[in-house]
C-alpha positions as CSV (number, residue, x, y, z in Angstrom):
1,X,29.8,-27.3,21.8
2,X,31.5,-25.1,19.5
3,X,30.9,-24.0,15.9
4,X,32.8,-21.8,13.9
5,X,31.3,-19.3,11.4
6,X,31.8,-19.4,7.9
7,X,31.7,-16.1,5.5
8,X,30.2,-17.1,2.2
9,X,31.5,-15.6,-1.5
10,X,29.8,-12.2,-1.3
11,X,31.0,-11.7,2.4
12,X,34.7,-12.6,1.4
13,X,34.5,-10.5,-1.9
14,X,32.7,-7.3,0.0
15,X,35.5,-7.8,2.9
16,X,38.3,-8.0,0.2
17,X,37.1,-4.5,-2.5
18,X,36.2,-3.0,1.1
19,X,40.0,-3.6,2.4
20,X,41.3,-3.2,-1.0
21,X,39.2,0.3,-1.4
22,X,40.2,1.5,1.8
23,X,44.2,1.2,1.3
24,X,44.3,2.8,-2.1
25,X,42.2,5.7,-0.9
26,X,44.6,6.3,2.0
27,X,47.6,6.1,-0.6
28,X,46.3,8.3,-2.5
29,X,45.7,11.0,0.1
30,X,48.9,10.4,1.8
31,X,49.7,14.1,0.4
32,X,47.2,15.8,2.2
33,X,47.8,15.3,5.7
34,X,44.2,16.2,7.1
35,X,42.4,14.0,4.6
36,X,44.5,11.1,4.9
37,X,43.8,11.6,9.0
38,X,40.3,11.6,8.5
39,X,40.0,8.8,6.9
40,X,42.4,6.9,8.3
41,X,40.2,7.2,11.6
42,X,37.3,6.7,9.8
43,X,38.7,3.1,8.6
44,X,40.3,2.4,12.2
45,X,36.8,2.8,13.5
46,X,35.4,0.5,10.6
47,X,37.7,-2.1,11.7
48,X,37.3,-1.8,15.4
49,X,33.6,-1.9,14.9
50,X,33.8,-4.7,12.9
51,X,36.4,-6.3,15.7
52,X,33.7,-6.1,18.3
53,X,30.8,-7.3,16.4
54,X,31.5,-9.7,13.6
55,X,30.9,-13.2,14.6
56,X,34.1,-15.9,14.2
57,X,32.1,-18.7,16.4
58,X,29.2,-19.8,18.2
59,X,29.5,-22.0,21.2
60,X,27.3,-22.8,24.5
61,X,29.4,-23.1,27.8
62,X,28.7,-22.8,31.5
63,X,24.6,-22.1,31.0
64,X,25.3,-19.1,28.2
65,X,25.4,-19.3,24.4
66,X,28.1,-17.1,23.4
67,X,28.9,-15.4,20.5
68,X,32.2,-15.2,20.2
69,X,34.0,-11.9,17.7
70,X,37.8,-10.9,17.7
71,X,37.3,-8.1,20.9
72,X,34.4,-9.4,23.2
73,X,32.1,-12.4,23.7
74,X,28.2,-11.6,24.1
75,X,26.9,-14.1,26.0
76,X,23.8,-14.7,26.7
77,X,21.9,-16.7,29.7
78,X,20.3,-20.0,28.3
79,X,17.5,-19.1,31.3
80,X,16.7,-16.2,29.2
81,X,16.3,-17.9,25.8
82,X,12.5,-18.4,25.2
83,X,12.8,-20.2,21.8
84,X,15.0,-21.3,19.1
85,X,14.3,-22.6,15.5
86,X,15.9,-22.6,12.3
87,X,15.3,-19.5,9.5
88,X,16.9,-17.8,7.1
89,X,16.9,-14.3,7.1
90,X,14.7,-13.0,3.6
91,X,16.1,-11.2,0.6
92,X,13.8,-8.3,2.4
93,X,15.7,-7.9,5.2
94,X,16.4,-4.3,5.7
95,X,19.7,-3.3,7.6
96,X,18.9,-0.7,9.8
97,X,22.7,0.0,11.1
98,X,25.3,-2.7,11.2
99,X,27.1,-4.6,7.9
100,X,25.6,-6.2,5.2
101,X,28.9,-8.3,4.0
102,X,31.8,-6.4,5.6
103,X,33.2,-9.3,8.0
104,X,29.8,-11.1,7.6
105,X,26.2,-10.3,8.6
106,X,26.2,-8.3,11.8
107,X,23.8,-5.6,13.8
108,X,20.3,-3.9,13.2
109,X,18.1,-5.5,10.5
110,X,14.2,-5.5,10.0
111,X,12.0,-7.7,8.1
112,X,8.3,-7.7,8.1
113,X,7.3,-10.7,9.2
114,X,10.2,-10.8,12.1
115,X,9.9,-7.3,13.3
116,X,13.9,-6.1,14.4
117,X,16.7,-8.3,15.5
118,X,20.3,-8.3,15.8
119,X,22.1,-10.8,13.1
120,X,25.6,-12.6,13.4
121,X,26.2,-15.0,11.2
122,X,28.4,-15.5,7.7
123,X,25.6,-17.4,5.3
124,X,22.2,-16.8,5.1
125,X,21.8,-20.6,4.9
126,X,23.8,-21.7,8.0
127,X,21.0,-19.3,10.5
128,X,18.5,-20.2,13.1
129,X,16.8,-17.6,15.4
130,X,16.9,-17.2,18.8
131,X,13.9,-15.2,20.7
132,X,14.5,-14.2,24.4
133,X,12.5,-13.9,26.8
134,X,12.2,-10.2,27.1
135,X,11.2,-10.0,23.1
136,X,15.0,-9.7,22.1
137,X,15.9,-11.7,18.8
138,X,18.9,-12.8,17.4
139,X,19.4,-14.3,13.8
140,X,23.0,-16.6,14.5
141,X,24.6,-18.6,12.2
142,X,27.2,-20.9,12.3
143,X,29.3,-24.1,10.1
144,X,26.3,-26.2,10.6
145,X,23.6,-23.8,11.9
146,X,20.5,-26.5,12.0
147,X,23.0,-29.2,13.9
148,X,23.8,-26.3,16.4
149,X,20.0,-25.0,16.9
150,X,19.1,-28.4,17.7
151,X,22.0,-28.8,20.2
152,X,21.2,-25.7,21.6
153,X,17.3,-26.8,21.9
154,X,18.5,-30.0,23.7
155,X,21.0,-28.0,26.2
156,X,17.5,-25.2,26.5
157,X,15.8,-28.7,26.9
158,X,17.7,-30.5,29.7
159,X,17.8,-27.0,31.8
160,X,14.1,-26.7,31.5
161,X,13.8,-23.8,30.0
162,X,12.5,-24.2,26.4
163,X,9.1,-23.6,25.5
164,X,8.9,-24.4,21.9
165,X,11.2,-25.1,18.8
């Protein structure tokens, strides 16, 4: 099982201006050699970050859901997964270090009610949240996030190991 994630409006138009901002300001400092160095490594490393961490799919193989970016794949055990359910993240989410549109949703946020997790999804209406064993959370989204929770509750199901969704 596979699902891809979709960016919504405000993650397209952040990604775009941020893109957009980014290549004008290195044209326009392409006279001064140290500032246009600068900040053309401070923009590599914006890119590369986002690379490794924003999310372009979901999917659950070989006993692990993995969350697949551009760089890497985190996967995790589904022995380690302690519950699954679908939420939305609030409008009081607080990022604490990560990006709140750039590439989609991804890294540090805190709410009240949820305490800290990691996010990687595209639309806060496409999420479900995935608790781990050790405390760990993770807010994931995906195309059709509640079809995929529920899939993922079934495969957590069949191997025994979910507790509660």
């Amino acid at each position: 099982m596979k699902q891809r994630v979709e960016l919504s409006t405000y993650c397209w138009i952040i990604t775009i201006l941020t893109l957009v901002l980014s290549a004008v300001i290195l044209w326009r400092t392409l006279e001064n050699q140290i500032l246009f160095t600068v900040i053309g490594i401070l923009v590599c490393l914006m890119l590369i970050l986002a690379l490794w961490y924003a999310p372009m799919s979901l999917s659950v193989k070989d006993g692990c859901l993995n969350i697949n970016s551009t760089l890497r794949v985190k996967s995790i055990p589904l022995q380690d997964i302690e519950s699954v359910k679908p939420m939305n993240p609030t409008m009081g989410a607080i990022r604490t270090c990560g990006s709140g549109g750039f590439l989609g949703y991804w890294g540090w946020f805190r709410e009240s009610d949820l305490g800290r997790y990691f996010a990687y999804y595209g639309k806060a209406s496409d999420c479900f949240l995935a608790t781990l064993k050790d405390g760990r959370k993770y807010m994931l989204g995906c195309r059709d996030g509640k079809a995929f929770a529920n899939a993922l509750s079934l495969a957590l199901k069949a191997s025994g190991e979910l507790k509660n969704y």
